[in-house]
C-alpha positions, 0 to 999 in steps of 0.5 A: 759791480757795473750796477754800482759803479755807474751811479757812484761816477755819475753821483760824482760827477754831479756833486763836482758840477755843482761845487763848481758852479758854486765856486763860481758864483761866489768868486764873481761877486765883490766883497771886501773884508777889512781887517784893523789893529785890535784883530777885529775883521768887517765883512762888506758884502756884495750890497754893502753901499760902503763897498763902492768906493772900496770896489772902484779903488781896488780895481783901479789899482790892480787895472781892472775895468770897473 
């Protein structure tokens, strides 16, 4: 039973380190996501060169250094 046991934690412990840093990675990353009238939604990704303008004011607004 220790055989088994073992493995299964250290299993465990990888699969939440690397769903960890996953998280992390993609929360780092700016990203908006417009949403308009008709229920149509536009994602602008982090290479977008329309989410500069959209990054600056967001962060000027909630008082983030750029």
């Amino acid at each position: 039973m220790r055989r088994v046991i073992a493995p299964v934690i250290a299993l465990g412990a990888a699969i939440g380190a690397v769903a960890l840093l996953r998280a992390r990675s993609t929360a780092t990353r700016a990203r908006a996501d417009l949403y308009f009238e008709d229920g149509s939604m536009l994602s602008l990704e982090a290479d977008a060169p329309e989410l500069d303008p959209i990054v600056v004011a967001a962060r000027r607004i909630a008082g983030v250094p750029a």
